[in-house]
Backbone as CSV, one residue per row, in Angstrom:
resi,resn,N_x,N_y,N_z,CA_x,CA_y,CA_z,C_x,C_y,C_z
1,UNK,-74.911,226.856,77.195,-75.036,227.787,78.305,-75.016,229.213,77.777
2,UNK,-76.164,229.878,77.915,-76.179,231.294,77.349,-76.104,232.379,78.660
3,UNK,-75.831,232.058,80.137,-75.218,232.979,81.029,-74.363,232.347,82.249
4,UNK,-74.061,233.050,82.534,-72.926,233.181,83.740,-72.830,233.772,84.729
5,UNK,-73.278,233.689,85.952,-73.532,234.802,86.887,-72.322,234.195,87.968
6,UNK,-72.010,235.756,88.401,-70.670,235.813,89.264,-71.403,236.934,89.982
7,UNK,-70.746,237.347,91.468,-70.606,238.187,91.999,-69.511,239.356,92.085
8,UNK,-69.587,240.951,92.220,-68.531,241.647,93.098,-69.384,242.480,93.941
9,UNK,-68.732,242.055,94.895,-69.301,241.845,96.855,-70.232,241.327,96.788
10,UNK,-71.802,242.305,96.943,-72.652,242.237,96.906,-73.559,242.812,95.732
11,UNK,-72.757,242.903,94.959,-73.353,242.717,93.135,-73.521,241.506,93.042
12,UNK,-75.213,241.163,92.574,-75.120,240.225,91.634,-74.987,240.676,90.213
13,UNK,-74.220,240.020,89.855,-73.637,240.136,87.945,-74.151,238.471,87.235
14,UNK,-74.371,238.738,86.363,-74.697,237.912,85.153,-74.628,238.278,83.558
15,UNK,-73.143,237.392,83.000,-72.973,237.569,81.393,-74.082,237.112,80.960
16,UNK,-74.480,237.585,80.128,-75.791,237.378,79.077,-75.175,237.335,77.410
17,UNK,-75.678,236.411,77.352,-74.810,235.870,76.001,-75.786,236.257,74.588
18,UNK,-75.841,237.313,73.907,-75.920,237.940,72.993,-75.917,236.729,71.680
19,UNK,-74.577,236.680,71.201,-74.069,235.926,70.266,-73.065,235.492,70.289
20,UNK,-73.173,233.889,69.897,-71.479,233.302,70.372,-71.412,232.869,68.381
21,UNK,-69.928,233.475,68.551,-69.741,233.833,66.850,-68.053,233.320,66.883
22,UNK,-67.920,231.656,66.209,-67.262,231.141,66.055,-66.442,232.240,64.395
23,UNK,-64.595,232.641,64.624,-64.087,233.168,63.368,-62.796,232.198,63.261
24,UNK,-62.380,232.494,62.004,-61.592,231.861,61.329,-60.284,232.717,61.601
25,UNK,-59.048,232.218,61.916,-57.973,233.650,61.929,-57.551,233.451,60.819
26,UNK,-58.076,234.368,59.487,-57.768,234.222,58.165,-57.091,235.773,57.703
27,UNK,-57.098,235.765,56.134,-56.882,237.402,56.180,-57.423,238.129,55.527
28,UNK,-58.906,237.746,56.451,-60.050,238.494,56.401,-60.363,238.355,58.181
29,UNK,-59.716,237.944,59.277,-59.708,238.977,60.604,-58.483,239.663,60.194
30,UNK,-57.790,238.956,59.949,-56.689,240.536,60.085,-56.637,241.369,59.334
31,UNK,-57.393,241.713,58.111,-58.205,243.099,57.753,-58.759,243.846,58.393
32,UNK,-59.110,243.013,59.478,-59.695,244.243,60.732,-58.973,244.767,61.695
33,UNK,-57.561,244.657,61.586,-56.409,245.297,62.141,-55.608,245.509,61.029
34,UNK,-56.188,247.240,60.487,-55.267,247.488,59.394,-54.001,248.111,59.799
35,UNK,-53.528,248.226,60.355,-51.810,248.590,60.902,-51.395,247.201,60.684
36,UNK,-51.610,245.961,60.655,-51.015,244.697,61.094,-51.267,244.002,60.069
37,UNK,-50.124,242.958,59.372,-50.108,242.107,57.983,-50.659,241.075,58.774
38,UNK,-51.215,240.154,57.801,-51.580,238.461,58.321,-50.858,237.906,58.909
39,UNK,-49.121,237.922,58.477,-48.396,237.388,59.039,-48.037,237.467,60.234
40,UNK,-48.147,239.118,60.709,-47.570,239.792,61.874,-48.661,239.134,63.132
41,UNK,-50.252,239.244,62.559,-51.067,238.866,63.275,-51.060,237.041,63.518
42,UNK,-50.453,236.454,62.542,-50.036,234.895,63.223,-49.310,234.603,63.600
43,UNK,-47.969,235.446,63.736,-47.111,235.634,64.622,-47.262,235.426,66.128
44,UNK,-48.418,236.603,66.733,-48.959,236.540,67.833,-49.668,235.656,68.226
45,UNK,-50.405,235.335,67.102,-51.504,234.423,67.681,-50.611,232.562,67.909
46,UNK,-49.366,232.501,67.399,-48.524,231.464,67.499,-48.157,231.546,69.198
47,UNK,-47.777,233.021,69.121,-47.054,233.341,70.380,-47.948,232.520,71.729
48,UNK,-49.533,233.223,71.190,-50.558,232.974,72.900,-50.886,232.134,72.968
49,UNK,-50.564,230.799,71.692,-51.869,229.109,71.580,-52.742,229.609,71.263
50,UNK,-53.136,230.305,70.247,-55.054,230.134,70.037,-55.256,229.677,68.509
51,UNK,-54.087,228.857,68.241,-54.538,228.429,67.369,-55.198,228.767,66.117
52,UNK,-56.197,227.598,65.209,-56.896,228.341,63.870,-57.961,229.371,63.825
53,UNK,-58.785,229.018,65.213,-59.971,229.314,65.142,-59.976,229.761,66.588
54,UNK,-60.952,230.863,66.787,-61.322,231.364,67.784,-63.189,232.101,67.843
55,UNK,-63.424,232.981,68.623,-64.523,233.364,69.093,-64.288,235.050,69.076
56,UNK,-65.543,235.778,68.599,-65.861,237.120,68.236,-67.271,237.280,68.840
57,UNK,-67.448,237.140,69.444,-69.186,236.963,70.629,-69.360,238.482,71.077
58,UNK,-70.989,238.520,71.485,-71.406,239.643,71.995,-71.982,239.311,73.465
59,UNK,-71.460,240.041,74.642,-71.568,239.395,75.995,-72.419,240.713,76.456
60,UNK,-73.910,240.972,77.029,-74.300,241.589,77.550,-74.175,241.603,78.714
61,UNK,-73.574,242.473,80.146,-73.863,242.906,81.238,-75.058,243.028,82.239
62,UNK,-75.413,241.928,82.877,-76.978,242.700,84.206,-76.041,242.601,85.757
63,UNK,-76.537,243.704,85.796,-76.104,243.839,87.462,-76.835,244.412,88.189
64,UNK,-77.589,243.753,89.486,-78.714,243.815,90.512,-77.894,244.267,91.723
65,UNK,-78.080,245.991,92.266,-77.737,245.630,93.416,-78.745,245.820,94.592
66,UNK,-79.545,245.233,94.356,-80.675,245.253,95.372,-81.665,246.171,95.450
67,UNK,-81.342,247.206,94.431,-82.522,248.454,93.802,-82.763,248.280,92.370
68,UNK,-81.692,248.236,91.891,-81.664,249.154,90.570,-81.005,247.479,89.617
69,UNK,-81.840,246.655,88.804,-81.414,246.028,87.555,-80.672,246.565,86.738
70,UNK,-79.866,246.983,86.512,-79.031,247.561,85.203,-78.493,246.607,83.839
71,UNK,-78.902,247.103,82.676,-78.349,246.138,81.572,-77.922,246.851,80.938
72,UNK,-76.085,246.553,80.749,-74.890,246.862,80.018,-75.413,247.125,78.446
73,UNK,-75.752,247.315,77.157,-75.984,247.243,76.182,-76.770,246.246,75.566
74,UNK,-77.677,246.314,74.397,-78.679,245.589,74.086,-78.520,244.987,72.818
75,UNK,-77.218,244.699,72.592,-77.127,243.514,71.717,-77.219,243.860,70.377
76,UNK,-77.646,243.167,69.040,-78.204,243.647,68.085,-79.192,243.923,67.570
77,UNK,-79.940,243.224,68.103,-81.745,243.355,68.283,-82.103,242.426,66.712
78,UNK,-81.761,241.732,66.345,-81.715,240.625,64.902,-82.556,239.618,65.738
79,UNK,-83.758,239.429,65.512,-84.575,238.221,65.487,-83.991,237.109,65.407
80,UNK,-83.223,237.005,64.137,-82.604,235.676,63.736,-81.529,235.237,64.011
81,UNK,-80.920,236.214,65.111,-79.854,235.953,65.430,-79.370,236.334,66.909
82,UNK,-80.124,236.928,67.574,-79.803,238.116,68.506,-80.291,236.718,70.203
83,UNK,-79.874,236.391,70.853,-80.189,235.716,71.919,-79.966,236.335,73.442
84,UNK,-79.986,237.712,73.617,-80.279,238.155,74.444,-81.455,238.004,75.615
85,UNK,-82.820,238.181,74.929,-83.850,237.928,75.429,-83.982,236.525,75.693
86,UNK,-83.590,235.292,75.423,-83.604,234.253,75.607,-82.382,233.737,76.667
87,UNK,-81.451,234.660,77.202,-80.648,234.477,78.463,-81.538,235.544,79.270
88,UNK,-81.851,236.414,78.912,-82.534,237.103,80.082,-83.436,235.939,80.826
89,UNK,-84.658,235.369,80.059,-85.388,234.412,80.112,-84.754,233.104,81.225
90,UNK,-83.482,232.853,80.690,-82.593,231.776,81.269,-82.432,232.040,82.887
91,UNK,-82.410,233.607,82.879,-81.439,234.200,84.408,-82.916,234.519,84.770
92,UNK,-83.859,233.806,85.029,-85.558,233.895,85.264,-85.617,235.736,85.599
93,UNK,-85.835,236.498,84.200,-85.732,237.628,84.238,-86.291,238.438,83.050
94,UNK,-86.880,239.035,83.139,-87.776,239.653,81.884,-87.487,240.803,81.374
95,UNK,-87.788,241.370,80.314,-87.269,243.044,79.810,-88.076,243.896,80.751
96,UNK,-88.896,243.672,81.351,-90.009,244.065,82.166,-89.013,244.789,83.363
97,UNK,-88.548,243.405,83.720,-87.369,243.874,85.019,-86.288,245.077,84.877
98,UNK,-85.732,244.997,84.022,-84.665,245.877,84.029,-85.004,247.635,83.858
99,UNK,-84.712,247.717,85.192,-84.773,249.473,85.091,-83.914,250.511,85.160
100,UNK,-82.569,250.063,84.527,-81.563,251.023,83.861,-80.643,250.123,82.910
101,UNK,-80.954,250.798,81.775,-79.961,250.445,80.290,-79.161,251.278,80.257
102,UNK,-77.894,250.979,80.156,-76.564,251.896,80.198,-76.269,251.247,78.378
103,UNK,-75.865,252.353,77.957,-74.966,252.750,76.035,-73.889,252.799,76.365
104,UNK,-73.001,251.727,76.397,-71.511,251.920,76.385,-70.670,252.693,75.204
105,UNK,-71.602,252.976,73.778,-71.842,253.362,72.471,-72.511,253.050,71.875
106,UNK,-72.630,253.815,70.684,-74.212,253.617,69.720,-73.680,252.855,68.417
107,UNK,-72.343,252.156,68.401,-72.522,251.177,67.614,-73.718,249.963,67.533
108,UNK,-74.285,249.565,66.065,-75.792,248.775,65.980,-75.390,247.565,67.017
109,UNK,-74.344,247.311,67.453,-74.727,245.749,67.409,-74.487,245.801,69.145
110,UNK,-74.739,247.251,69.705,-74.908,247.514,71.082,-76.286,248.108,71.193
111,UNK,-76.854,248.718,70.244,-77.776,249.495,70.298,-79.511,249.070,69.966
112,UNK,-78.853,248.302,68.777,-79.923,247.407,68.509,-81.293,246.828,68.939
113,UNK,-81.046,246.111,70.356,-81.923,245.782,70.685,-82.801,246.754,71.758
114,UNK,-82.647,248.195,71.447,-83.094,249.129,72.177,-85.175,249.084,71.752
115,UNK,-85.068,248.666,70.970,-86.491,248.119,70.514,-87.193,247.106,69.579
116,UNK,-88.162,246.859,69.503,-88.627,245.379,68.481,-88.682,245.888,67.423
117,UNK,-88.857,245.385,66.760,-89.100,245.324,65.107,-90.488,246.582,64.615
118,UNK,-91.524,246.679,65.739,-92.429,247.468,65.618,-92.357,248.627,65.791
119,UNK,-91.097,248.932,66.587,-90.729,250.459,67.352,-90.806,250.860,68.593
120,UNK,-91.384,249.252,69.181,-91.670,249.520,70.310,-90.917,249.339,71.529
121,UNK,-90.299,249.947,73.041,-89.672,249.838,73.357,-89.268,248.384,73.670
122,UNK,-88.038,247.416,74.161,-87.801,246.562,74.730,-88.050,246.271,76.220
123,UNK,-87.153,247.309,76.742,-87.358,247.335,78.629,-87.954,248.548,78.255
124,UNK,-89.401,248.295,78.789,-90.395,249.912,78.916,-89.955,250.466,80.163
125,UNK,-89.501,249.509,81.100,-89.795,250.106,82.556,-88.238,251.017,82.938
126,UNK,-87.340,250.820,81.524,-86.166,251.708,82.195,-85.959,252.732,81.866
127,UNK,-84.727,253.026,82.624,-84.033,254.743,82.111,-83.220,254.344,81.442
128,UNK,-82.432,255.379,80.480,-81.791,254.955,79.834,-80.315,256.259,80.070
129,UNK,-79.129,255.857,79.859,-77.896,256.302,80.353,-77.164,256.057,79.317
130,UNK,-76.286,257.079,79.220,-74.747,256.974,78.128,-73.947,257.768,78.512
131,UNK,-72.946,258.398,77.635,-71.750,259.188,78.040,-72.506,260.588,77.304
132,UNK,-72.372,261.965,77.431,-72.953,263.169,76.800,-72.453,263.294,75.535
133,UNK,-70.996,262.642,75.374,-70.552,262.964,74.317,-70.928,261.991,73.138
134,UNK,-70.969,260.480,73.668,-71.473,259.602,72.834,-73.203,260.533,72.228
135,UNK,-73.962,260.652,72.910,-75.153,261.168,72.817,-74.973,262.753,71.744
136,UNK,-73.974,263.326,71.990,-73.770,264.716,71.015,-72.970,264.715,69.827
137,UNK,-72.387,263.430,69.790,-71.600,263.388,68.711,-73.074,262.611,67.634
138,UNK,-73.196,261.554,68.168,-74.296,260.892,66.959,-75.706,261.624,67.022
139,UNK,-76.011,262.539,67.512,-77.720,263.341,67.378,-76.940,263.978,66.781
140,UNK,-75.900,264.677,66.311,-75.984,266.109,66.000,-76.072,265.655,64.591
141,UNK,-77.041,267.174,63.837,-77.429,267.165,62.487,-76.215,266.551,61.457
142,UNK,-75.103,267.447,61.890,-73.809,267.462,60.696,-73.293,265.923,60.351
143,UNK,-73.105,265.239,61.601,-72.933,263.826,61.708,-73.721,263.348,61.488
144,UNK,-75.240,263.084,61.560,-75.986,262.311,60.910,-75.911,261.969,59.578
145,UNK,-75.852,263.647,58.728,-75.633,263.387,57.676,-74.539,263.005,56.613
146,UNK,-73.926,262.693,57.105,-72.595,261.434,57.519,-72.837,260.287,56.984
147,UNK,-73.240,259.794,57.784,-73.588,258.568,58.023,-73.868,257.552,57.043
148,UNK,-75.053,257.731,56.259,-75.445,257.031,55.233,-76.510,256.341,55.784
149,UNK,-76.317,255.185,55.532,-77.172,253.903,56.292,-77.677,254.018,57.198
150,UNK,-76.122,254.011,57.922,-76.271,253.860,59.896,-76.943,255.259,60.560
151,UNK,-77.421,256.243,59.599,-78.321,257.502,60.144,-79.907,256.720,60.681
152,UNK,-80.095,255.903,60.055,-81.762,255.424,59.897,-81.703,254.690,61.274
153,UNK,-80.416,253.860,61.857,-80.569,252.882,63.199,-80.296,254.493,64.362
154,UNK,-79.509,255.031,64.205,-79.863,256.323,64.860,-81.424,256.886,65.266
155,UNK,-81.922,257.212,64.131,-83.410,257.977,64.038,-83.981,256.997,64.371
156,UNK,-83.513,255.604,64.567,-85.506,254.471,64.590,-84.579,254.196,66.440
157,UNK,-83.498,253.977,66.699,-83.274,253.586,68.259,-82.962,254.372,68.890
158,UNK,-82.337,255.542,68.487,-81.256,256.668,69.725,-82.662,257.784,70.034
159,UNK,-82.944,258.586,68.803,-83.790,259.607,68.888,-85.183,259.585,69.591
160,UNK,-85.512,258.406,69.590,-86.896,258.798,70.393,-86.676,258.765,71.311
161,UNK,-85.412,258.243,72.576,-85.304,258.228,73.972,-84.770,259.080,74.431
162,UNK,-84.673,260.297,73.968,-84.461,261.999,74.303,-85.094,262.253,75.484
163,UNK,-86.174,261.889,75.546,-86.720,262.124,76.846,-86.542,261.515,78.036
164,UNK,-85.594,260.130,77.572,-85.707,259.110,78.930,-84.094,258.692,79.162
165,UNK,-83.213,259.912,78.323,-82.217,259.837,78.035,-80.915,260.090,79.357
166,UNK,-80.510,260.349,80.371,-79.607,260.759,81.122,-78.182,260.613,80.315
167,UNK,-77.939,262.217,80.517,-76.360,262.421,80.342,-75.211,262.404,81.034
168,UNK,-74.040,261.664,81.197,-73.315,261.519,81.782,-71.762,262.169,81.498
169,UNK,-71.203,262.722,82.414,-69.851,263.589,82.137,-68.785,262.567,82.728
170,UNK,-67.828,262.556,82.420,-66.963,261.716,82.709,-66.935,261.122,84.441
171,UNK,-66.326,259.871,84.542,-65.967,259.534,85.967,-67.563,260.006,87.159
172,UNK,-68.673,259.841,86.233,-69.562,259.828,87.204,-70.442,259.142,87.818
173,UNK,-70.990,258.886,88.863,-71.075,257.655,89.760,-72.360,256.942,89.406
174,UNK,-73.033,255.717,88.825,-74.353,256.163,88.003,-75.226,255.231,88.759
175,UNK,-74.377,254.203,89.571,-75.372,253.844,90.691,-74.543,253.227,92.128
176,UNK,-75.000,252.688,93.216,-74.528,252.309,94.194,-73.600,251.565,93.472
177,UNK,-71.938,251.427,93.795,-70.985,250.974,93.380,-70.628,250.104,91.625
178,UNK,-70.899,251.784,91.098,-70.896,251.525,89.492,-70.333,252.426,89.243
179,UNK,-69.541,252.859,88.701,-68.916,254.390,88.208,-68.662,254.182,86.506
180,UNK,-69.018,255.079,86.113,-68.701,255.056,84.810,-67.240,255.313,84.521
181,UNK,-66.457,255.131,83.660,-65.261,255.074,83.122,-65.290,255.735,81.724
182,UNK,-64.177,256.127,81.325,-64.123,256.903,79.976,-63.134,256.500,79.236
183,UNK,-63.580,256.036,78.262,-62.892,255.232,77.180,-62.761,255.552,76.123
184,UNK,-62.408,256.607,75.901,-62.890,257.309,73.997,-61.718,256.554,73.385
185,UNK,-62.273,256.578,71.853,-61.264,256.368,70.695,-61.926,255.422,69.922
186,UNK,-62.643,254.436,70.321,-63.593,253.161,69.486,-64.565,254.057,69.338
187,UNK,-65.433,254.768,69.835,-66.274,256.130,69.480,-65.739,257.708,70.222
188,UNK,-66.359,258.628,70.041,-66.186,259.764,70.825,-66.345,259.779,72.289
189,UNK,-66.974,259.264,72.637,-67.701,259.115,74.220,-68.116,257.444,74.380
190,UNK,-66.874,256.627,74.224,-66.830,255.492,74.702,-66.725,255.065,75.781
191,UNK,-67.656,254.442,76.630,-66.802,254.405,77.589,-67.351,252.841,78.161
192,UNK,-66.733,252.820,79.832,-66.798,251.206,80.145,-67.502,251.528,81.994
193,UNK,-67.186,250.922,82.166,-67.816,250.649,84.038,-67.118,250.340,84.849
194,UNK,-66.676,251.057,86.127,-66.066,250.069,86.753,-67.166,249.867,88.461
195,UNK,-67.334,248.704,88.652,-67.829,247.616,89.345,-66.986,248.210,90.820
196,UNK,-67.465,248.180,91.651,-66.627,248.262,92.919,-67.324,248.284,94.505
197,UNK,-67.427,246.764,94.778,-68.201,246.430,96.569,-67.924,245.465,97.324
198,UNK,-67.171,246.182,98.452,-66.802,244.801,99.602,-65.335,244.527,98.822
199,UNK,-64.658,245.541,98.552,-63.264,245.274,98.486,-63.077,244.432,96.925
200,UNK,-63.955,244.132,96.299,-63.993,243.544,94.686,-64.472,244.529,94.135
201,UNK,-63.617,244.009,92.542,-63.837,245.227,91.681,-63.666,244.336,90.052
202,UNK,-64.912,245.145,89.387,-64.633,244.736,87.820,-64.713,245.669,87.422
203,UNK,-64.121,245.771,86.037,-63.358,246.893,84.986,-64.386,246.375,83.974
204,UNK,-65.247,246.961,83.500,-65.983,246.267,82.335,-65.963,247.725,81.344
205,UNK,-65.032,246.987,80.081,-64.421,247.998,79.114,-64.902,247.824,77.656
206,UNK,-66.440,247.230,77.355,-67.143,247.586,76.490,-66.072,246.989,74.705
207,UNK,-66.069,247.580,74.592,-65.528,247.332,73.163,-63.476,248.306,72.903
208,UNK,-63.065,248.214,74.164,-61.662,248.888,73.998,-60.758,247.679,73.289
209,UNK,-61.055,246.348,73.743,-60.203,245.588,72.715,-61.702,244.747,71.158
210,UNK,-60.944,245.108,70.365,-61.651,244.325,69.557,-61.248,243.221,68.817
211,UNK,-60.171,242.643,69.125,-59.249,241.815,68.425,-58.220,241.025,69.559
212,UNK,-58.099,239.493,69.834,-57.667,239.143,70.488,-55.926,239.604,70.560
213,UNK,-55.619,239.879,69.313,-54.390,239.869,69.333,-53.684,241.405,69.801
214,UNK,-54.868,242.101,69.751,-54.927,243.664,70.354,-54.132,243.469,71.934
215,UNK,-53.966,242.597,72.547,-53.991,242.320,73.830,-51.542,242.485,73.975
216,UNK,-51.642,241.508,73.174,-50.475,241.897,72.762,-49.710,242.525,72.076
217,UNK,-50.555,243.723,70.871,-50.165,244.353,70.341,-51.178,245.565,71.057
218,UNK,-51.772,246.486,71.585,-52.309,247.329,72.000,-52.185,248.735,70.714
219,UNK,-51.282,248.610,70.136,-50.903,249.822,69.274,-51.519,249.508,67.779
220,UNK,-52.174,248.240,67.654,-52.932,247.692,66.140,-54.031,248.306,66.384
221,UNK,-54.285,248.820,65.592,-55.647,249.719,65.272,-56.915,248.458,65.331
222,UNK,-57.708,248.546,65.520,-59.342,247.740,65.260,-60.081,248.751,64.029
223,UNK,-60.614,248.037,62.660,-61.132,248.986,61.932,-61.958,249.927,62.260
224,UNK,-63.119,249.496,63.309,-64.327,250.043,63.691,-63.677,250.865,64.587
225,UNK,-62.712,251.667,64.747,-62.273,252.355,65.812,-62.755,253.835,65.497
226,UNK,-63.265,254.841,65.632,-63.258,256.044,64.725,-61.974,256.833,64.865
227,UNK,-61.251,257.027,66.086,-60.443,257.972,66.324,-58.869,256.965,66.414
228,UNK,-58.928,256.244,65.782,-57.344,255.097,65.855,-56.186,255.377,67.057
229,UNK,-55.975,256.547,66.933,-54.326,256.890,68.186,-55.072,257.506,68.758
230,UNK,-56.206,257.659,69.515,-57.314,257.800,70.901,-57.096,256.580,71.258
231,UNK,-57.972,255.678,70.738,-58.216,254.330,70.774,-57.224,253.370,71.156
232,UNK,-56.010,253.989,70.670,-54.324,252.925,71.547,-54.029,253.398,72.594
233,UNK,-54.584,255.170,73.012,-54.022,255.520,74.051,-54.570,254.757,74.998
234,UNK,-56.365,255.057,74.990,-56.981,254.296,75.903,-56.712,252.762,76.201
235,UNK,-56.221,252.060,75.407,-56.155,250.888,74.933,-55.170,250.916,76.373
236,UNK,-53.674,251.063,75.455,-52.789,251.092,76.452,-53.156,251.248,77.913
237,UNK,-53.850,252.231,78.923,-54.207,252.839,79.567,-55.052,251.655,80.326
238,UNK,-56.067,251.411,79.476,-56.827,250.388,80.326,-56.513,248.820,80.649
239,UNK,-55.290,248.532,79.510,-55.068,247.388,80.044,-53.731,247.445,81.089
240,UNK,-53.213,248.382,81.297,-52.424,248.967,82.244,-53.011,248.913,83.385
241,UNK,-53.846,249.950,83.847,-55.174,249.583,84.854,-55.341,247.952,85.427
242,UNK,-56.145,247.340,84.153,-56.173,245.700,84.782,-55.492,245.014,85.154
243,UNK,-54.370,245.366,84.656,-52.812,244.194,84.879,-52.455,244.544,85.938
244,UNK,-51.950,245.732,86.433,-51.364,246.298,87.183,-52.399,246.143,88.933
245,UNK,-53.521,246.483,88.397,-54.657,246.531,89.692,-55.229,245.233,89.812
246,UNK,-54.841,244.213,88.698,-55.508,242.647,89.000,-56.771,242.566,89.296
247,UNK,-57.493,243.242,88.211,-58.861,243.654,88.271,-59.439,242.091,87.445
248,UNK,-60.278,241.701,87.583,-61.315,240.924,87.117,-62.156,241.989,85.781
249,UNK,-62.166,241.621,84.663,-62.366,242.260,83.377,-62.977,242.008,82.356
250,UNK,-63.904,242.584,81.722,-65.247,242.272,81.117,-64.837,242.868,79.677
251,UNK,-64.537,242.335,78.401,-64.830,242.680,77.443,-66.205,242.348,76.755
252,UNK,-66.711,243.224,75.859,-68.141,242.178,75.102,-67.600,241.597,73.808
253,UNK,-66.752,241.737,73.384,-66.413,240.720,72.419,-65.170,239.547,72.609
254,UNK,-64.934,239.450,73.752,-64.385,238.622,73.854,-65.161,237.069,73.972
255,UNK,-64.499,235.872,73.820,-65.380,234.734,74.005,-66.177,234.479,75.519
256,UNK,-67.248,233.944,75.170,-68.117,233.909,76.218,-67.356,233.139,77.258
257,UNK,-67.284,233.569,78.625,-68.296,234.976,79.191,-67.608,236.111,78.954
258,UNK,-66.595,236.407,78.473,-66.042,237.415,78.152,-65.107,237.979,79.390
259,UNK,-64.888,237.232,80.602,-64.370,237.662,82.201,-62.928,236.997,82.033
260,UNK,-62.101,237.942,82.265,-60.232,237.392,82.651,-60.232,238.386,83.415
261,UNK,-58.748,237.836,83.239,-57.597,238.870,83.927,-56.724,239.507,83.167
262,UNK,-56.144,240.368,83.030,-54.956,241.346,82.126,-54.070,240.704,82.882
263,UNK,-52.817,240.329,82.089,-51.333,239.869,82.858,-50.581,240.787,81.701
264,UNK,-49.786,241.602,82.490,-48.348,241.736,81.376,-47.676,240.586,80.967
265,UNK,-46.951,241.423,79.700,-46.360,240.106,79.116,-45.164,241.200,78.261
266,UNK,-43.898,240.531,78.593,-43.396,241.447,78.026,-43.249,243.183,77.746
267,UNK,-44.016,243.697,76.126,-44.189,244.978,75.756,-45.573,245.167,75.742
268,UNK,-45.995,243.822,75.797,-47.898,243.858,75.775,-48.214,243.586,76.945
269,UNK,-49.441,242.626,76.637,-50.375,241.955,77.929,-50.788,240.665,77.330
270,UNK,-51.357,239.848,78.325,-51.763,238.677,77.995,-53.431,238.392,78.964
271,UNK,-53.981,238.002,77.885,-55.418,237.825,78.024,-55.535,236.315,78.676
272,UNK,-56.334,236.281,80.327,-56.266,235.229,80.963,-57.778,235.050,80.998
273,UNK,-58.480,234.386,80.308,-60.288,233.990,80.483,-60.203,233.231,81.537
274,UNK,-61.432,233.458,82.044,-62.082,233.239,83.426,-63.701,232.023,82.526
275,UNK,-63.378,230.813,82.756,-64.383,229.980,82.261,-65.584,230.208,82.357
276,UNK,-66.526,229.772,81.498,-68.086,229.916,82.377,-68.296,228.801,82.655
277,UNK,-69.310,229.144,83.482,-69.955,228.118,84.972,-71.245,227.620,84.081
């Protein structure tokens, strides 16, 4: 099963399953929480049941509300690996259809599939949306040249959609019951969505946890974080939000479909998945 479609109110929503990426909890994931020893991190993971092995997946976002198709981030765009377009396909739905792509950030393996292999766009027919700051931190000259590598997925996906680009300032409303959310610390201008019609509401928070065990430790850094103690504040902050407001909650790397609930637990929280259908 590569999607999952749920409703809030009168949103239709559908997870779109990117990549389902079976990991090992070895200590090589918990290198990717460098504040946290192997041990500390099997500690926790003793604590929640998850056992040896778990899931590191990429869950794309579509939400129809009767105008406007919107698709949450575009995956990695890897031929050989990338199954986006083949759940679109599933949810009888084409790149054709979708006429707003929202950048939750310009990390590759969100950004990616912003075009084919030729250069050519993916969804021709959309607009395209991010946060201003995500958009000014990675165009600007000084940071590019930064970069190294990751300058070239910049210049071949971000830069040519200058023109079809919309900038967004914090907490602003980007379609009939969608509001953007602001999430910095995993990038500069990170941010997430929150969902809200007919008295339901989803929190969809992009890449704020990157590590299951983040859930109960909130204060472990994720490597890919750029700004680390941004990144816990928000951390903290948003899973505060879910727990507390019993929001229905969308990570993209969590295991497919990527939908729970935040429960406190103690000094942390505890991650409750919502099955797919």
């Amino acid at each position: 099963m590569a999607i999952h479609r749920f409703e809030v109110g009168t949103l239709k929503c559908i997870v779109l399953s990117e990549l389902q990426n079976p990991v090992t909890y070895d200590e090589s994931y918990a290198g990717s929480l460098p504040n946290a020893s192997f041990d500390q991190m099997r500690a926790v993971l003793d604590e929640i049941g998850a056992g040896e092995t778990g899931n590191h997946d990429m869950n794309a976002l579509f939400v129809d509300d009767g105008n406007n198709k919107l698709l949450v981030d575009t995956g990695l765009g890897n031929p050989e690996r990338s199954g986006l377009l083949a759940s679109l396909a599933e949810a009888d739905l084409s790149p054709e259809d979708i006429t707003i792509v929202y950048l939750t950030h310009f990390h590759g393996d969100h950004i990616g599939g912003l075009t084919h292999p030729d250069g050519s766009l993916t969804f021709p027919n959309a607009r395209y949306v991010t946060m201003k700051e995500e958009w000014e931190h990675w165009t600007n000259e000084a940071t590019l040249a930064t970069m190294g590598e990751r300058a070239a997925l910049i210049q071949q996906k971000i830069l040519p959609l200058k023109d079809k680009m919309t900038l967004l300032a914090h907490s602003n409303a980007m379609m009939a019951g969608v509001q953007v959310v602001a999430a910095p610390g995993h990038t500069p201008g990170h941010s997430g969505l929150l969902l809200n019609s007919m008295g339901q509401r989803l929190l969809a928070l992009a890449d704020t946890i990157g590590r299951l065990p983040q859930f109960t430790r909130p204060d472990w850094h994720f490597i890919y974080d750029a700004d680390k103690p941004q990144a816990v504040l928000t951390r903290e902050a948003m899973l505060e939000l879910a727990a507390d407001e019993n929001l229905l909650t969308f990570f993209y790397h969590m295991a497919f479909p990527g939908l729970g609930y935040v429960e406190r637990a103690g000094k942390g929280f505890r991650w409750v998945p919502v099955a797919s259908n």
